[in-house]
C-alpha positions in Angstrom: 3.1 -73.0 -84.2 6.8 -73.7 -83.1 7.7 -74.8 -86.4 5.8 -71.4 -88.0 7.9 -69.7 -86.0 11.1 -71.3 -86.3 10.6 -70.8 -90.1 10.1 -67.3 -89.8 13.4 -66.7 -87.9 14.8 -68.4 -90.8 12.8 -65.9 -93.3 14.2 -62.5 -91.1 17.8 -64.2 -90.0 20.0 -63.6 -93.2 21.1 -61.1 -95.2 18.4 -58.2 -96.5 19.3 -58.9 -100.5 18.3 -62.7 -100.2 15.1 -62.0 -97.8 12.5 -62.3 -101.2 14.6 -66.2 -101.5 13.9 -67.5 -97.9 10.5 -65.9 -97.9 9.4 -67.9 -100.9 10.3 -70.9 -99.5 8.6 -70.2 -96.5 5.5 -69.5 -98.0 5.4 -72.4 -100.5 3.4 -75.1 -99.1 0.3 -72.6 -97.9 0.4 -70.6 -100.9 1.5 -72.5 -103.8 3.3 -70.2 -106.1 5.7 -69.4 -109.4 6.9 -66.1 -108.6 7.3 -63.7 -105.5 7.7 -60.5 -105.4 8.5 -57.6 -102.3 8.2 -54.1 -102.6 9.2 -51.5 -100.4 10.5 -48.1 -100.9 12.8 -48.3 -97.8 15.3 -49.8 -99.6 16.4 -47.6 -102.1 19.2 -49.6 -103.8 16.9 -52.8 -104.2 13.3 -51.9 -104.0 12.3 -54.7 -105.8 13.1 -58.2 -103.9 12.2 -60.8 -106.4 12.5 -65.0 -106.3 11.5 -67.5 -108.8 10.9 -67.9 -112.6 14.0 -65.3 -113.8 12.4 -64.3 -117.0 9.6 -63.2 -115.8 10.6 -61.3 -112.3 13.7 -59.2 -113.9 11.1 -57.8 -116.3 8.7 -56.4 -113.2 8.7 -53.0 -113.3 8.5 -50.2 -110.2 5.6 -48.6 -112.0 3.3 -52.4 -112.5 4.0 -52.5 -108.4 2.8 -49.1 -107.9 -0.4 -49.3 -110.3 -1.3 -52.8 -107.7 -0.2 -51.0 -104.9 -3.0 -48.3 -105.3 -5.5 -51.3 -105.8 -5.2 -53.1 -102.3 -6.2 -51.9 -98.8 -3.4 -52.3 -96.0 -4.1 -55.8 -94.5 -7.0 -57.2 -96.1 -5.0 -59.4 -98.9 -7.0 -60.0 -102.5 -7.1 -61.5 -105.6 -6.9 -59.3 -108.5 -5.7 -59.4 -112.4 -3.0 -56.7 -113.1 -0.1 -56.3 -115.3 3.0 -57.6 -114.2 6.0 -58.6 -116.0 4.3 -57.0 -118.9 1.2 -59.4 -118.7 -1.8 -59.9 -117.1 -1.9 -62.1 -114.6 -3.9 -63.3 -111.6 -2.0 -62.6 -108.6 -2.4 -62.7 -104.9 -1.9 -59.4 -103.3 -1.2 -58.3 -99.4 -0.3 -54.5 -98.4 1.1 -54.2 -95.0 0.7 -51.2 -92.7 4.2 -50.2 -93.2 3.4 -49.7 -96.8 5.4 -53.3 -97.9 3.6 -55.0 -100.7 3.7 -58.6 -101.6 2.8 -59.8 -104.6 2.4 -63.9 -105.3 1.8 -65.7 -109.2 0.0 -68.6 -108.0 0.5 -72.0 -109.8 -3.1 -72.2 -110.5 -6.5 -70.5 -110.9 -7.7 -69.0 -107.7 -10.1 -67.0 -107.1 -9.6 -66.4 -103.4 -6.0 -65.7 -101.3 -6.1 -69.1 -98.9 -6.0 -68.5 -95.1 -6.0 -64.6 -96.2 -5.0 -63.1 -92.1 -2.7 -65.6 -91.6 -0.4 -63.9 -94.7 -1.2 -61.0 -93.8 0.1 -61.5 -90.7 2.9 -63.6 -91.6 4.2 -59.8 -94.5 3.6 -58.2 -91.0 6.3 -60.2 -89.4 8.7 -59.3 -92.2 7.8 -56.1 -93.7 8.7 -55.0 -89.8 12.3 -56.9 -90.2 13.1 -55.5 -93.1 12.3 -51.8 -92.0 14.4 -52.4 -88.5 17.2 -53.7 -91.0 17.3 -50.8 -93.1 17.1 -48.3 -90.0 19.7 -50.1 -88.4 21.9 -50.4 -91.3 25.8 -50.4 -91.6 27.5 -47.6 -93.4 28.6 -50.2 -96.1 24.7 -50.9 -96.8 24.2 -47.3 -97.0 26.9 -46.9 -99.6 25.7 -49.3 -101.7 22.8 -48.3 -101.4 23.9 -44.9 -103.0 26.1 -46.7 -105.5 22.7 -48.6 -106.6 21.0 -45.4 -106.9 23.5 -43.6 -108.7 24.0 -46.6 -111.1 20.8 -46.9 -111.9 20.2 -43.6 -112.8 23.1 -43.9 -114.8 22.4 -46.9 -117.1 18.7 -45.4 -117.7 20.4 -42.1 -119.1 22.7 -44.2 -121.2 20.0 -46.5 -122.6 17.6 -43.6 -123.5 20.3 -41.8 -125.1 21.3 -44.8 -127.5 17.3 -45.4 -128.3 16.5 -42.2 -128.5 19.6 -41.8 -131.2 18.0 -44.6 -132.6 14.4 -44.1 -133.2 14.9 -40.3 -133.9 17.3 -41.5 -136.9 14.3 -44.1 -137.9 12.2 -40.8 -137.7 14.3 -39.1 -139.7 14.5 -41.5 -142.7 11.1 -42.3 -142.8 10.3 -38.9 -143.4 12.0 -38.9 -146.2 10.2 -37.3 -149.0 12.4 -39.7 -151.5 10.3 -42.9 -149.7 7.6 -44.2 -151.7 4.3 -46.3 -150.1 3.2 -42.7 -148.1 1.0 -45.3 -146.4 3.8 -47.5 -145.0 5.9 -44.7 -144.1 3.0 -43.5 -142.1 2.5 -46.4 -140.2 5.7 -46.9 -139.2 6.3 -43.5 -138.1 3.2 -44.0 -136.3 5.0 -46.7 -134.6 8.5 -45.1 -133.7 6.8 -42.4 -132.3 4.8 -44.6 -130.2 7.9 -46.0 -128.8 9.8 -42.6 -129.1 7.5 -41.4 -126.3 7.5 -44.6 -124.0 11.0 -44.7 -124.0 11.2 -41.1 -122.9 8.7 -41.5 -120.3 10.0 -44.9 -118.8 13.2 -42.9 -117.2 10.5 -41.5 -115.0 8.9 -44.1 -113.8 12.6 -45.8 -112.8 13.5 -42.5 -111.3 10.8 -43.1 -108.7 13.4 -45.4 -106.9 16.0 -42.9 -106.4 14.3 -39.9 -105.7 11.1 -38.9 -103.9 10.0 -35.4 -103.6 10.9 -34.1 -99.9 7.2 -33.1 -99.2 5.7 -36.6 -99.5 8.5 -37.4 -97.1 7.5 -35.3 -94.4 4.2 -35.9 -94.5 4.8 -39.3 -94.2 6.9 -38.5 -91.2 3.9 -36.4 -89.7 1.4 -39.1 -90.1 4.0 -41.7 -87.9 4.6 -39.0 -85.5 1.3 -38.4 -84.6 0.1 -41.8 -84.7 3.1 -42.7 -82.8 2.1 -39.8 -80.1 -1.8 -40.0 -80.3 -1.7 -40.9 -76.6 0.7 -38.0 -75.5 -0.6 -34.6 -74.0 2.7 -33.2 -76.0 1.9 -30.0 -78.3 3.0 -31.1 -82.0 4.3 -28.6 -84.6 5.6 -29.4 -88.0 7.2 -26.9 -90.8 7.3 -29.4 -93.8 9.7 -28.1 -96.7 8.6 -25.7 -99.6 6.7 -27.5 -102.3 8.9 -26.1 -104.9 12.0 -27.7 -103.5 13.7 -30.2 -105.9 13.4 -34.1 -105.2 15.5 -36.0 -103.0 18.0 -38.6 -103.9 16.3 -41.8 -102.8 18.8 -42.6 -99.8 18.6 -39.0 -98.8 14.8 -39.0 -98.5 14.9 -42.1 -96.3 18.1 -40.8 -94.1 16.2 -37.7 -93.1 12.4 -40.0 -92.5 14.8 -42.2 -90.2 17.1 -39.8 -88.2 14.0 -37.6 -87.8 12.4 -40.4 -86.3 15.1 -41.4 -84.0 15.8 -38.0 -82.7 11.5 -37.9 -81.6 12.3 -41.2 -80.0 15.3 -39.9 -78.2 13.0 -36.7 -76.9 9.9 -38.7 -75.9 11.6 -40.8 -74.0 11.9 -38.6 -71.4 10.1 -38.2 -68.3 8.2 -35.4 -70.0 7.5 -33.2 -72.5 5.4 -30.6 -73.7 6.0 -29.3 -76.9 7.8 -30.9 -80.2 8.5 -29.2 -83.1 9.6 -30.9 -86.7 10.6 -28.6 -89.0 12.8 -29.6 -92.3 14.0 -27.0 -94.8 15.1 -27.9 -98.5 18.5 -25.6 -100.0 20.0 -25.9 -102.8 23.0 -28.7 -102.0 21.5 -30.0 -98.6 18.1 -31.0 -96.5 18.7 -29.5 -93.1 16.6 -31.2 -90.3 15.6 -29.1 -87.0 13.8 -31.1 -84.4 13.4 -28.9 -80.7 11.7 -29.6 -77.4 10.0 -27.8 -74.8 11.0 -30.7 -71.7 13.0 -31.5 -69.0 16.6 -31.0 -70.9 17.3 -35.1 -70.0 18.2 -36.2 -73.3 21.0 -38.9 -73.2 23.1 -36.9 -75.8 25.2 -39.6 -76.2 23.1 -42.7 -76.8 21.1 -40.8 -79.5 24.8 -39.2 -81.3 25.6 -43.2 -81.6 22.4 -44.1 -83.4 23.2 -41.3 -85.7 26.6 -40.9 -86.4 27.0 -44.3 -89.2 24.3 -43.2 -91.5 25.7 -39.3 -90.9 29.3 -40.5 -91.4 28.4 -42.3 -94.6 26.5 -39.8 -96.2 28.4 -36.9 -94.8 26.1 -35.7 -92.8 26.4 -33.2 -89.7 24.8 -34.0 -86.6 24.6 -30.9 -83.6 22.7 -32.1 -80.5 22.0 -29.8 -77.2 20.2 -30.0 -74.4 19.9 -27.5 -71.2 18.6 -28.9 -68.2 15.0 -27.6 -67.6 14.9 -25.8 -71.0 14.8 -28.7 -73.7 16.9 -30.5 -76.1 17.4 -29.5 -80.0 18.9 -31.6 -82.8 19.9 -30.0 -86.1 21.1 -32.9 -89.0 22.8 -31.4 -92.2 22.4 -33.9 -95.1 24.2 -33.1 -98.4 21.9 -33.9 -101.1 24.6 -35.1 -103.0 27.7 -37.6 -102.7 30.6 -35.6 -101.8 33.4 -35.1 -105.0 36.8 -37.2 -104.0 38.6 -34.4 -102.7 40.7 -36.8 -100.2 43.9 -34.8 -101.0 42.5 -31.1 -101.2 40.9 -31.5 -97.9 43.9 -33.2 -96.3 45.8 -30.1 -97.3 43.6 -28.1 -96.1 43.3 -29.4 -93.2 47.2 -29.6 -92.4 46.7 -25.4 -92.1 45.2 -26.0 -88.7 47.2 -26.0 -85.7 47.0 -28.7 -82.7 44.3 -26.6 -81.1 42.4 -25.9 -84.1 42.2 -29.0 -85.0 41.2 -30.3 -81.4 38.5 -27.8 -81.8 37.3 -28.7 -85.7 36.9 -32.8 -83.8 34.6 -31.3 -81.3 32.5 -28.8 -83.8 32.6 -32.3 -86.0 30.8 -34.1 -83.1 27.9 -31.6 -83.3 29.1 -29.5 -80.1 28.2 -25.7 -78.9 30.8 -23.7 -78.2 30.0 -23.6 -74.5 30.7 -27.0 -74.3 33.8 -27.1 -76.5 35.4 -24.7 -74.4 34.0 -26.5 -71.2 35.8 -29.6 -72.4 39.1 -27.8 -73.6 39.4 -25.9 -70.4 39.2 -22.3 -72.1 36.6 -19.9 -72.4 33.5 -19.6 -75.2 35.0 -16.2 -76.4 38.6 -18.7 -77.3 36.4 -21.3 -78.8 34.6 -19.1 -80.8 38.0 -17.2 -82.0 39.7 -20.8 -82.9 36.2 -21.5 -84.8 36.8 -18.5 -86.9 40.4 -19.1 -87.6 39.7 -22.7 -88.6 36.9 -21.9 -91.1 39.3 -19.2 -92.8 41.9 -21.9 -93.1 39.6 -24.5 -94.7 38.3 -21.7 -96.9 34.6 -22.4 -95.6 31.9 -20.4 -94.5 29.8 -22.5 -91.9 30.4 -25.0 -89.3 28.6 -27.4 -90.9 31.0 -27.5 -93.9 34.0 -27.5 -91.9 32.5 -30.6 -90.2 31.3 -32.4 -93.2 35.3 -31.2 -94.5 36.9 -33.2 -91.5 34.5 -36.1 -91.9 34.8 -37.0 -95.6 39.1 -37.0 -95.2 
């Protein structure tokens, strides 16, 4: 058991990227195997985590791990023929809770997963390491995160243009009237149409990794909040998004699932609290996130801005967080839906049309502070904060707080 366990510290100790790598290894002696392969939508730059026979893993697709995915029941690991790589194979199969599938090639016919709860357990173990990873991430992970995204979507466009260029030429000329053999020319248009269409589906299938459609985000949300307060006498209310909202960029989606989730840990660890209310609200350049309280007004402001303010600072994202002693607690996250133009030397321009004051008082409205509190630390009353607020959001040319924040975040 010490030595089982001492390997699994080596599996979770390392960086995220080479996780699939040290897992393999792991896992090699029990379960026998050519190819390994991780899936979880957490992390949106690499959602695949592949090791072992190259040709063959590089050519899994999102959409093969999806179609198993649907096949398997969390925790009860199988055996099961599917496509993958582009051929069927038998594979071993294991879901976990957390929604983290593992798929295994094994090196021979089986017709049964060997010691089936031990794996299970064993994905467990990691698939929870890999999620507290991603939560916890550094800004740099989150940025390349949204570099992999953005990439990706990138080259897809790319190739599908040059194909589609391609086939639609092909098209073109074997419609030619001037082409004999009418039966050959049908066949092969046949053909290129086939493809024609697969290629212009198979963006879409891709696309799944960076984008996710903000509904099935909250109601994953609501599911782990209820589960997570199924023992609490608290009163739950959630306003998910409109369904007609547009998708969220992958990292986007799981920024708002995660900071929601921190801010309900931050408010139910509390002495009490009766009421919570998650409500999330889709606009046409941002996701804003509203979670509220009905408690006590004891939330440790400052513990929960830390756990916030790398993944809000990377994304540039606003955080406001209040609290009123025997009231309750409210904290409103502004996420830009998409990365923020280079406009280092406009805003620093901007931004040198503040005075001293103004500018002391943009740092605090940056922080996600009322202006009761601003003027409480400044030493001057709300009715000066509030003036200064409106003379700095004429100078920045900007209409809310939240985009003079997001303005003196991203310089």
């Amino acid at each position: 058991m010490s030595t089982e366990l001492t390997g699994l510290r080596e599996v979770v100790d390392g960086p995220l990227h080479e996780i699939a790598g040290r897992f393999s290894r792991f896992l090699a002696a029990d379960w026998p195997h050519t190819a390994l392969v991780v899936f979880t939508r957490e992390c949106t730059g690499r959602p695949r985590k592949v090791a072992g026979a190259t040709e063959m893993v590089n050519r899994v697709t999102l959409a093969e791990l999806e179609q198993v995915k649907a096949r398997v029941e969390p925790g009860r690991p199988i055996v099961t023929t599917a496509t993958i790589a582009g051929e069927k194979r038998t594979i071993w199969v294991v879901l976990d809770p957390v929604d983290t599938l593992l798929v295994l090639i094994p090196r021979s016919a089986a017709t049964e997963v060997p010691q089936p709860a031990r794996l299970a357990g064993i994905l467990g173990i990691v698939a929870t390491s890999i999620r507290q990873q991603v939560a916890q991430a550094s800004p740099d992970y989150l940025a390349e995160s949204r570099a992999a995204s953005s990439e990706r979507a990138r080259t897809i466009a790319e190739m599908a243009a040059a194909h589609e260029t391609a086939l639609v030429t092909v098209l073109t000329t074997l419609r030619s009237t001037a082409l004999d053999d009418g039966r050959a020319r049908r066949d092969a248009t046949e053909t290129a149409s086939a493809a024609l269409v697969a290629l212009r589906s198979a963006p879409a299938s891709d696309q799944a990794a960076s984008e996710e459609q903000a509904t099935a985000v909250f109601a994953r949300l609501r599911r782990e909040v209820r589960q997570m307060l199924r023992h609490h006498d608290a009163e739950l209310e959630f306003v998910a998004p409109n369904r007609d909202d547009c998708p969220l960029p992958g990292e986007i989606a799981f920024a708002a699932h995660a900071m929601s989730r921190t801010v309900v840990l931050a408010l139910t660890a509390q002495p009490s609290l009766d009421r919570l209310r998650i409500a999330w609200q889709s606009r046409a350049d941002q996701l804003l996130i509203d979670v509220r309280d009905q408690g006590p007004g004891r939330l440790d402001v400052a513990a929960l801005r830390r756990e916030l303010d790398g993944r809000a600072r990377t994304l540039g994202a606003t955080v406001e967080v209040d609290t009123v002693p025997g009231w309750g607690s409210r904290a409103v996250v502004t996420l830009p839906l998409a990365a923020a133009p280079d406009r280092a030397g406009e805003s620093e321009n901007r931004l040198s049309r503040l005075n001293r004051r103004e500018l002391e008082v943009l740092r605090l409205v940056a922080q996600g502070k009322r202006n009761k509190t601003i003027g409480a630390e400044l030493g001057v009353t709300e009715s000066t904060v509030k003036f200064h607020v409106a003379g700095v959001l004429k100078k920045l040319e900007v209409s809310s707080r939240g985009e003079a924040a997001a303005l003196a975040l991203n310089t």
